[in-house]
Each structure stands twice: as structure tokens, then as C-alpha cells.
N, CA, C and O atoms as a printed pandas DataFrame, in Angstrom:
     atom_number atom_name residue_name chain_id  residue_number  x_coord  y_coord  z_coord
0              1         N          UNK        A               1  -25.812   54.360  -99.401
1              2        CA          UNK        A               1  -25.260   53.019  -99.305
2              3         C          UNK        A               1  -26.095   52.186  -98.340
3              4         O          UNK        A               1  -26.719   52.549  -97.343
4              5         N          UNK        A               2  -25.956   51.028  -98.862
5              6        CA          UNK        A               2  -26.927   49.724  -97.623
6              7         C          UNK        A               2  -26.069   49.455  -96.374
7              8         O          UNK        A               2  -24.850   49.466  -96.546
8              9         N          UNK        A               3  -26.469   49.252  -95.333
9             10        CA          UNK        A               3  -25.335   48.866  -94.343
10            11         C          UNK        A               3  -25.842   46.988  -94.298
11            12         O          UNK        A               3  -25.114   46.132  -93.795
12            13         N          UNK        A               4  -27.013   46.731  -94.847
13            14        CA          UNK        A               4  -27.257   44.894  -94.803
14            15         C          UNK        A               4  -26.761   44.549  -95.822
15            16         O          UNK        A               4  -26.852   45.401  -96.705
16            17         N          UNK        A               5  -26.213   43.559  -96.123
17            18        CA          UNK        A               5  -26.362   42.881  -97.176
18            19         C          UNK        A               5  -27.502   42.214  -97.267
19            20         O          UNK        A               5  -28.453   42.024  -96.508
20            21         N          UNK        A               6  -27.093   41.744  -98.853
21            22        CA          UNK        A               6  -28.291   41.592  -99.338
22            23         C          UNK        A               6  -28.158   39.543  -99.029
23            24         O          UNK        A               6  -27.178   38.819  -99.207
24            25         N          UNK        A               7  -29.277   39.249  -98.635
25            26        CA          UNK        A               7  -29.236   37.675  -98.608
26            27         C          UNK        A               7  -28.834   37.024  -99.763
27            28         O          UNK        A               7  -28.968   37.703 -100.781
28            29         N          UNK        A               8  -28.329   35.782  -99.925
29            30        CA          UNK        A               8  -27.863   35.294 -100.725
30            31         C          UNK        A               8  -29.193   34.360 -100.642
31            32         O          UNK        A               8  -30.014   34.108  -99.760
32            33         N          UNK        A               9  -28.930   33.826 -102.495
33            34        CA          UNK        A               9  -30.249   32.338 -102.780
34            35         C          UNK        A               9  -30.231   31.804 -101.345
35            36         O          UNK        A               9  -31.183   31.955 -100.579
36            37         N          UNK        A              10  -29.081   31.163 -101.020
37            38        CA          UNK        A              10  -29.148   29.972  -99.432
38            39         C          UNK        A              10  -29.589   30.870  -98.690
39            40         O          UNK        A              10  -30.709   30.631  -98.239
40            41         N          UNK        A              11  -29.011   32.063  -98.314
41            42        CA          UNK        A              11  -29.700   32.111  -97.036
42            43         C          UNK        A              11  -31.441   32.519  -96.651
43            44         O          UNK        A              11  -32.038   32.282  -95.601
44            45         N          UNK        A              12  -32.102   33.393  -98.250
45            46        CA          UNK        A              12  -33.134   32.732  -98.253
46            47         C          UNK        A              12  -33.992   31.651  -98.094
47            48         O          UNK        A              12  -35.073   31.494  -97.526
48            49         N          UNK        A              13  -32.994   30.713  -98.951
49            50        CA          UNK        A              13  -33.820   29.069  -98.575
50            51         C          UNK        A              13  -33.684   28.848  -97.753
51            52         O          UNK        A              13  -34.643   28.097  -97.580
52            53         N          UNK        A              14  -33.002   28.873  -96.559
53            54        CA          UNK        A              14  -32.500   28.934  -95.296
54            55         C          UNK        A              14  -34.088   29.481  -94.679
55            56         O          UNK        A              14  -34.940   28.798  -94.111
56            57         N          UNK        A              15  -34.112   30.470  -94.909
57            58        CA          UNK        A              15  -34.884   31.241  -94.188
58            59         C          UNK        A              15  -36.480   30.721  -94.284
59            60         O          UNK        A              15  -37.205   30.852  -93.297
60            61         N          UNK        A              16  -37.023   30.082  -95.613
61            62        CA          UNK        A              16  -37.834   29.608  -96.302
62            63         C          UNK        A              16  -38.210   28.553  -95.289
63            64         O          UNK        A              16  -39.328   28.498  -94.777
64            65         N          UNK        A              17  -37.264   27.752  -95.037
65            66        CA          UNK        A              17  -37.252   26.619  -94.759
66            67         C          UNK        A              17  -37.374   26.864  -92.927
67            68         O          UNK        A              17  -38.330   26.431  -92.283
68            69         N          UNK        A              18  -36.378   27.522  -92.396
69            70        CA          UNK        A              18  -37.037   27.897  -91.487
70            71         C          UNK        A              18  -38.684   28.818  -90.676
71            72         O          UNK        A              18  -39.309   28.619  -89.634
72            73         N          UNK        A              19  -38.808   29.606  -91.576
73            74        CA          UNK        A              19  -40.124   29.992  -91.480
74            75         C          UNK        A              19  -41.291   28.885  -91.744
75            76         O          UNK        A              19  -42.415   29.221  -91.370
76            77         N          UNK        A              20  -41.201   28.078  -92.123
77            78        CA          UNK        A              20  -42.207   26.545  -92.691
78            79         C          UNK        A              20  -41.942   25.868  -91.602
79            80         O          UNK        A              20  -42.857   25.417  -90.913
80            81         N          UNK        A              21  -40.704   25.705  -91.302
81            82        CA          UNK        A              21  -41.263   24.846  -90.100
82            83         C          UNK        A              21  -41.698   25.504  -88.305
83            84         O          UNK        A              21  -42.121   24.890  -87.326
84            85         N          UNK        A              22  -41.431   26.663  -88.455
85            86        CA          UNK        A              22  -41.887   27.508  -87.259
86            87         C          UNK        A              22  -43.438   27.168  -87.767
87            88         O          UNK        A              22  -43.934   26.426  -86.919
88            89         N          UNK        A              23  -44.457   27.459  -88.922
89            90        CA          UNK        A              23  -45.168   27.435  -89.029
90            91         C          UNK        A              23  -46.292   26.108  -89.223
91            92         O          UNK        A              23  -47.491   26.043  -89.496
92            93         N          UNK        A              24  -45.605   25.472  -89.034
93            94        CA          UNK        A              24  -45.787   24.136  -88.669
94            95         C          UNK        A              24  -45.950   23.129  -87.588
95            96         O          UNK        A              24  -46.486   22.022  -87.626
96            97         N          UNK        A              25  -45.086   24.069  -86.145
97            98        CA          UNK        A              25  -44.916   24.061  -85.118
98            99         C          UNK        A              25  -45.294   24.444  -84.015
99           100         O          UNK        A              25  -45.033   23.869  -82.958
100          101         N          UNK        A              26  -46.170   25.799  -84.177
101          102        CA          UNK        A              26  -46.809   26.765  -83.590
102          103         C          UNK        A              26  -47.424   26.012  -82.217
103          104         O          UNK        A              26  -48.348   25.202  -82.286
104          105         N          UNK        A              27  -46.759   26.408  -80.941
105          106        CA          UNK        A              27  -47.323   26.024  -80.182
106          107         C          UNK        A              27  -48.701   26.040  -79.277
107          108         O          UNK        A              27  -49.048   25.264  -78.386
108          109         N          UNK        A              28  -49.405   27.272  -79.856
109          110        CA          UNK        A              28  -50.539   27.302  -79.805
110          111         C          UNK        A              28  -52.093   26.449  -80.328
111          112         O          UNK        A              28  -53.237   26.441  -79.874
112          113         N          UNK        A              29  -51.267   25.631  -81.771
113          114        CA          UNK        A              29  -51.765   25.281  -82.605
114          115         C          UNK        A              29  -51.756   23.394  -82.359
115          116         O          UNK        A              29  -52.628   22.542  -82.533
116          117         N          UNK        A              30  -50.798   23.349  -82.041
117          118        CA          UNK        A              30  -50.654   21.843  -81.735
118          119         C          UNK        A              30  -49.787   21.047  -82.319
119          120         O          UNK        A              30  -48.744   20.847  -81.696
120          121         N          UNK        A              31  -49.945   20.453  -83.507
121          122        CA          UNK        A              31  -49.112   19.850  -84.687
122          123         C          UNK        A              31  -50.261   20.344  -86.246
123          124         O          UNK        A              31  -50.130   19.839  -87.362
124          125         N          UNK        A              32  -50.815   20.912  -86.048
125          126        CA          UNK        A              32  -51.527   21.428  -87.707
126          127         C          UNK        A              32  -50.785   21.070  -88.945
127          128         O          UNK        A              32  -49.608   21.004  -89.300
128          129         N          UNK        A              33  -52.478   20.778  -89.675
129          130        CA          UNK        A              33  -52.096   20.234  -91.063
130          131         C          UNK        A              33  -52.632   21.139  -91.934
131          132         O          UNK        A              33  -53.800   21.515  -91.834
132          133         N          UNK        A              34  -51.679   21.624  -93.005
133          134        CA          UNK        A              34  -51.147   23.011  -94.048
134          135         C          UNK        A              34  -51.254   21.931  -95.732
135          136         O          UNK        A              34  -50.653   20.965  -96.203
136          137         N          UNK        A              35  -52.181   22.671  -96.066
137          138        CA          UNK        A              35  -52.189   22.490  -97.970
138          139         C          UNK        A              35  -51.357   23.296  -98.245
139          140         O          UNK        A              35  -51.448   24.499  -98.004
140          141         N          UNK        A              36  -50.277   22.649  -98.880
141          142        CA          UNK        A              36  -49.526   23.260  -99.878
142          143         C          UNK        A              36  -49.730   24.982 -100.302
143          144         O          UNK        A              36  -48.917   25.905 -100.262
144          145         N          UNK        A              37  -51.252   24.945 -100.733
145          146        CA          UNK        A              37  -51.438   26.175 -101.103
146          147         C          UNK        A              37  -51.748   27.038 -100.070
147          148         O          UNK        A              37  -51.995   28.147 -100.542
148          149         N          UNK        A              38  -51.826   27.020  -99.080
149          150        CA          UNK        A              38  -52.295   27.584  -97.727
150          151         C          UNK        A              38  -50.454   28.081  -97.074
151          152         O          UNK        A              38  -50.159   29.060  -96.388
152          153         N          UNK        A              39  -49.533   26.987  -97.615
153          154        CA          UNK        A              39  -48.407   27.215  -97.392
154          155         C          UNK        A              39  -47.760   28.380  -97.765
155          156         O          UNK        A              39  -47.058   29.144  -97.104
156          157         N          UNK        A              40  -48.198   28.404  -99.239
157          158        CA          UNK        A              40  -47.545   29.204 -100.434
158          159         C          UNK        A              40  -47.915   30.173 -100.262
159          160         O          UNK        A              40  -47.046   30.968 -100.618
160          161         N          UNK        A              41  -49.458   31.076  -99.592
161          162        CA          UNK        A              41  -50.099   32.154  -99.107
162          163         C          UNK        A              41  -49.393   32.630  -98.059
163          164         O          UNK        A              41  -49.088   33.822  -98.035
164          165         N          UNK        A              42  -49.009   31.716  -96.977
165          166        CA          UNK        A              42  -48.575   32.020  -95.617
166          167         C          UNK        A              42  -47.131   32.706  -95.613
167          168         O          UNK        A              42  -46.587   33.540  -94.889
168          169         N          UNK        A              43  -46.717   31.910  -96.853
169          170        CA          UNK        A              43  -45.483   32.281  -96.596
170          171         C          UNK        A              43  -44.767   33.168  -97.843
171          172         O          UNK        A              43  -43.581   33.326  -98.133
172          173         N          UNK        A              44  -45.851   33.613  -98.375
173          174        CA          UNK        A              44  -45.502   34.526  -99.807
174          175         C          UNK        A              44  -44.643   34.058 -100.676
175          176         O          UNK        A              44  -43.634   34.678 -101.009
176          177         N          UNK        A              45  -44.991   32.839 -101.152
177          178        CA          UNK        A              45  -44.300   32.165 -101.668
178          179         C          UNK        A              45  -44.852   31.991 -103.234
179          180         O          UNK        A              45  -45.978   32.461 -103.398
180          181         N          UNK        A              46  -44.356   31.509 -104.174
181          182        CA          UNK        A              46  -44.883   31.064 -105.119
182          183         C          UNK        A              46  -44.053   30.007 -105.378
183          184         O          UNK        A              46  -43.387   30.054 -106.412
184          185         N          UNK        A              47  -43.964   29.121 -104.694
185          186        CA          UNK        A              47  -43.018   27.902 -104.717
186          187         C          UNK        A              47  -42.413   27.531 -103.072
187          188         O          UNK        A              47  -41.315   27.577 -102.518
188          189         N          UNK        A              48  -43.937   27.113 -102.648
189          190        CA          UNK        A              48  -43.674   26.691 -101.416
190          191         C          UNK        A              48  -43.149   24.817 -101.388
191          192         O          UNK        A              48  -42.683   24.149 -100.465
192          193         N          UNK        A              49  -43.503   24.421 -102.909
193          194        CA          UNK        A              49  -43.219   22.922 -103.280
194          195         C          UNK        A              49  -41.159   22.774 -102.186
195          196         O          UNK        A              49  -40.727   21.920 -101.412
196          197         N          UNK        A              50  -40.630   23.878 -102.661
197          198        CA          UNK        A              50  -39.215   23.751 -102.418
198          199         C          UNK        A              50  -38.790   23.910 -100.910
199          200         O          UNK        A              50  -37.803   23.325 -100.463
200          201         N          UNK        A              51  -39.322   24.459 -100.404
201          202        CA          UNK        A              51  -39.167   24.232  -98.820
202          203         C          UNK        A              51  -39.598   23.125  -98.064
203          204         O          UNK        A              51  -39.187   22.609  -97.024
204          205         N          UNK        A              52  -40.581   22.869  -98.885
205          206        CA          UNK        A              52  -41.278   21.661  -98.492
206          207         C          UNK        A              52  -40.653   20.602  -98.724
207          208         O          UNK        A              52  -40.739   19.674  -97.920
208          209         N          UNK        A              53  -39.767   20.478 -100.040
209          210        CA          UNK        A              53  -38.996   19.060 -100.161
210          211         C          UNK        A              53  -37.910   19.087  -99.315
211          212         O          UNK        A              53  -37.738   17.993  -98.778
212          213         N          UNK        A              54  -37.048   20.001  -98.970
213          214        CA          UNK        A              54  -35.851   20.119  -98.260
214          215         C          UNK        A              54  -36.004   19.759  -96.731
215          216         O          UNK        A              54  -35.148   19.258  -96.002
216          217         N          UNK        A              55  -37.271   20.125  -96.422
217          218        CA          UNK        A              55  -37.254   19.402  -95.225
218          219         C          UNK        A              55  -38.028   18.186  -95.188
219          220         O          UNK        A              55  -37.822   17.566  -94.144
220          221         N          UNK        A              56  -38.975   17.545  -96.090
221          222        CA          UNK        A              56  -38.795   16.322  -96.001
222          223         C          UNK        A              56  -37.975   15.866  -96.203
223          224         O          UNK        A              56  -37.868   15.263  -95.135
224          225         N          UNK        A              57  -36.904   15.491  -96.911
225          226        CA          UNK        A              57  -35.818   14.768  -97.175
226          227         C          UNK        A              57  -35.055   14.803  -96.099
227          228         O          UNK        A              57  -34.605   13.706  -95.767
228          229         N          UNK        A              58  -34.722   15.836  -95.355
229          230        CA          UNK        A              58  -34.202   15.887  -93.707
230          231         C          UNK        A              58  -35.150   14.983  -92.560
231          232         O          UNK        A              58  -34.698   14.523  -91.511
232          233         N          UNK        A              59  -36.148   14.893  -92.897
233          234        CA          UNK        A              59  -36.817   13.999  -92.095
234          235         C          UNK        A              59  -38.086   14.896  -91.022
235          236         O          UNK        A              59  -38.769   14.490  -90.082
236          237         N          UNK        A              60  -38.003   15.959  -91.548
237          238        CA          UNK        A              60  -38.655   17.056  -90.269
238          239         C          UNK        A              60  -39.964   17.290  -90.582
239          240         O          UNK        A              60  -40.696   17.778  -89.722
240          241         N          UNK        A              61  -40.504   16.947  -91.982
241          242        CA          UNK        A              61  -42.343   17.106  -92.539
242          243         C          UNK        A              61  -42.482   16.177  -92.706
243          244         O          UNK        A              61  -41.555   15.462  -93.087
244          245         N          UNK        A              62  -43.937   15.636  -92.466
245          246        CA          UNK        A              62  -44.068   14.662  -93.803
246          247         C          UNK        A              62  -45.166   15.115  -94.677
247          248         O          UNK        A              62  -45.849   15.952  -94.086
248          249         N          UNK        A              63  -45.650   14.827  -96.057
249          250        CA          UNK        A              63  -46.803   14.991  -96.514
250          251         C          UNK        A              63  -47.710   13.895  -96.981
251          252         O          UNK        A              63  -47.241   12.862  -97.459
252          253         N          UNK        A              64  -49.138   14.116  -96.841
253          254        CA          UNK        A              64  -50.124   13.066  -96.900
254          255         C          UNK        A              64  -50.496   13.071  -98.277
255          256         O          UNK        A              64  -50.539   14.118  -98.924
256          257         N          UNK        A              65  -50.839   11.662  -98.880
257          258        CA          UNK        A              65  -51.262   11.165 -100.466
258          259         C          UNK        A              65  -52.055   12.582 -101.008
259          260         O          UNK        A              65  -51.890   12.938 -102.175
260          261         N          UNK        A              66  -53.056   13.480  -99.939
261          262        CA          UNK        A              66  -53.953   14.261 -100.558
262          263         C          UNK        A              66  -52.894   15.577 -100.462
263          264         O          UNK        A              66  -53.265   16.475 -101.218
264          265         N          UNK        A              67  -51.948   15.828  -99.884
265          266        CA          UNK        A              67  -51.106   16.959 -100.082
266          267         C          UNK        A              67  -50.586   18.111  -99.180
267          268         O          UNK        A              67  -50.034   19.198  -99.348
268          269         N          UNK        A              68  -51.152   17.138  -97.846
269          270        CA          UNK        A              68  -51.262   18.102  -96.519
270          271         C          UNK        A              68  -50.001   18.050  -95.950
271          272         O          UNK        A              68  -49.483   17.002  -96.335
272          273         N          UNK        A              69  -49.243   18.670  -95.216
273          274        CA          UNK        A              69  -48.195   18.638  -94.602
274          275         C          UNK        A              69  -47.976   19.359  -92.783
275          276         O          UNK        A              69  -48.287   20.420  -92.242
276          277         N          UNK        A              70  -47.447   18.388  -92.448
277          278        CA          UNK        A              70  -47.470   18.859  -90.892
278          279         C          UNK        A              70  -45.929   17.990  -90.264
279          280         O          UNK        A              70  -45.364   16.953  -90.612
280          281         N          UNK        A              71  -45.729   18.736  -89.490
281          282        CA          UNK        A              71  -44.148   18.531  -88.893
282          283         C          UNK        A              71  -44.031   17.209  -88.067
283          284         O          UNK        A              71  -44.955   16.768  -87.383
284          285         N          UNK        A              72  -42.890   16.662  -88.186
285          286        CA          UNK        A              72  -42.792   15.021  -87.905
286          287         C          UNK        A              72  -42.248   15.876  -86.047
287          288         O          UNK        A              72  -41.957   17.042  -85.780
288          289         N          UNK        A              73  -42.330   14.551  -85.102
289          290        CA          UNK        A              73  -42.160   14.388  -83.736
290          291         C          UNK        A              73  -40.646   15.164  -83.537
291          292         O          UNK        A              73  -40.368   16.104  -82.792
292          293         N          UNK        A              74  -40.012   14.613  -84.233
293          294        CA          UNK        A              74  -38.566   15.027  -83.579
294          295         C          UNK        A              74  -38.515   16.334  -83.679
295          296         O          UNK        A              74  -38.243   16.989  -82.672
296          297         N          UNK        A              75  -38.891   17.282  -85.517
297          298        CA          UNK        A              75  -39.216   19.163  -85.296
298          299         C          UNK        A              75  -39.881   19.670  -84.377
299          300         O          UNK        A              75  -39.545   20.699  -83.792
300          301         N          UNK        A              76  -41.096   18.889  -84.092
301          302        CA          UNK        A              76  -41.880   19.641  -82.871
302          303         C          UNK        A              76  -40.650   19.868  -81.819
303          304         O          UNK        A              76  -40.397   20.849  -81.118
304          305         N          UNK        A              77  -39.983   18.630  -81.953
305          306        CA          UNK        A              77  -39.423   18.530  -80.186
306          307         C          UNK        A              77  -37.907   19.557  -80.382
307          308         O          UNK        A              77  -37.440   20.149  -79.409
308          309         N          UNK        A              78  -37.377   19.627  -81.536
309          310        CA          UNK        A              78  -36.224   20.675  -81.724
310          311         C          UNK        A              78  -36.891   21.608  -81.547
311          312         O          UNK        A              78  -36.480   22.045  -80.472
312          313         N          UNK        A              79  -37.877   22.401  -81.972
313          314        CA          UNK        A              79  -38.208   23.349  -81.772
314          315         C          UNK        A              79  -38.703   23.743  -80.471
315          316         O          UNK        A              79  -38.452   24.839  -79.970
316          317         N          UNK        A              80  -39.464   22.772  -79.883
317          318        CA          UNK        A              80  -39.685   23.292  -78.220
318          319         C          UNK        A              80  -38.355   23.442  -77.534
319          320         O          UNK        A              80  -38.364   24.252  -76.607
320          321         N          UNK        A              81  -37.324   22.898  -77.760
321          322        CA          UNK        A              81  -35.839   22.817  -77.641
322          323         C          UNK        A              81  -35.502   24.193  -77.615
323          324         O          UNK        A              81  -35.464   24.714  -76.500
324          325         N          UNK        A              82  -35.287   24.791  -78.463
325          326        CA          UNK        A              82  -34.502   25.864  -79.149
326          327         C          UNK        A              82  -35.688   27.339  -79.203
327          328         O          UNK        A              82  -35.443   28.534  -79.367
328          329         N          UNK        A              83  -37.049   26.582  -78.978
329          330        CA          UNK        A              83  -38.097   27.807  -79.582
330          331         C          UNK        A              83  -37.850   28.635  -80.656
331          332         O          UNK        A              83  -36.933   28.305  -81.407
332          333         N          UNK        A              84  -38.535   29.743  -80.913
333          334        CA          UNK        A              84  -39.005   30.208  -82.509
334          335         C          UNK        A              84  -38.014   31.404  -82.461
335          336         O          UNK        A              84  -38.298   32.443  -81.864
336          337         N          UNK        A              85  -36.905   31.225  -83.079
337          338        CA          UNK        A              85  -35.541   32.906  -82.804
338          339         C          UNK        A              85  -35.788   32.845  -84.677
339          340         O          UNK        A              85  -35.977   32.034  -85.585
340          341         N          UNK        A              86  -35.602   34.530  -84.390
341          342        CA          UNK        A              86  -35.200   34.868  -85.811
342          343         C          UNK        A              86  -33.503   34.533  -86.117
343          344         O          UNK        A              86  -33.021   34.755  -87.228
């Protein structure tokens, strides 16, 4: 028998969505800018498009005409807030 359950769709996307923007945030890194497909590698994704919209629409990415994406002022600053918890 399992003693975890098993994640549900949300709490994957949940998780999706949080791992993208930790990776986005990296304080070593600065504010870095991520191609889509560089996303989708990073994060073993094959549909990194969907994490990516959920938090733009929250206001926390934005992405550039050519397709780059990097975390808006206020995520940086939640996240130095709260730092990177599983």
C-alpha cells in the first residue's frame, strides 16, 4: 500500500506553477529571461505554455513579443518574502 497520495491535476498545477516561478526568481541569478522552450526542459514539461499563462494572468510573469519570460517586481519581492519552501 502507498502511504502518499497521489497528487491531484491542481495540485500538480499548483506545483507547476510554483516551480516556474521559483525558477524565475533565483536569487543568484537576478531576474533572468527563460524561452519557453528552455522552460519546458527545466521543468520536464511538455506544456510549459500552461504554467506560464496562469501566472501571467495573476500578474506575476510577463512575456516578451519574441517569447521570453521573466518574473514581474512584485514575485521577485513575494518570494524574497517567503523564500523558496517546498
Amino acid at each position: 500500500m502507498h502511504d502518499q497520495d497521489t497528487p491531484s491535476v491542481a495540485e500538480r498545477y499548483d506545483a507547476q506553477e510554483r516551480d516556474l516561478l521559483y525558477l524565475l526568481t533565483r536569487p543568484e541569478d537576478g531576474q533572468p529571461l527563460w524561452s519557453v522552450e528552455d522552460i519546458g526542459r527545466e521543468l520536464e514539461t511538455d506544456e510549459p505554455t500552461l504554467p506560464i499563462g496562469g501566472l501571467r494572468r495573476a500578474g506575476l510573469i510577463h512575456q516578451t513579443t519574441d517569447g521570453y519570460v521573466f518574473a514581474t517586481r512584485a514575485a521577485v519581492r513575494w518570494v524574497q518574502m517567503i523564500g523558496h519552501v517546498a
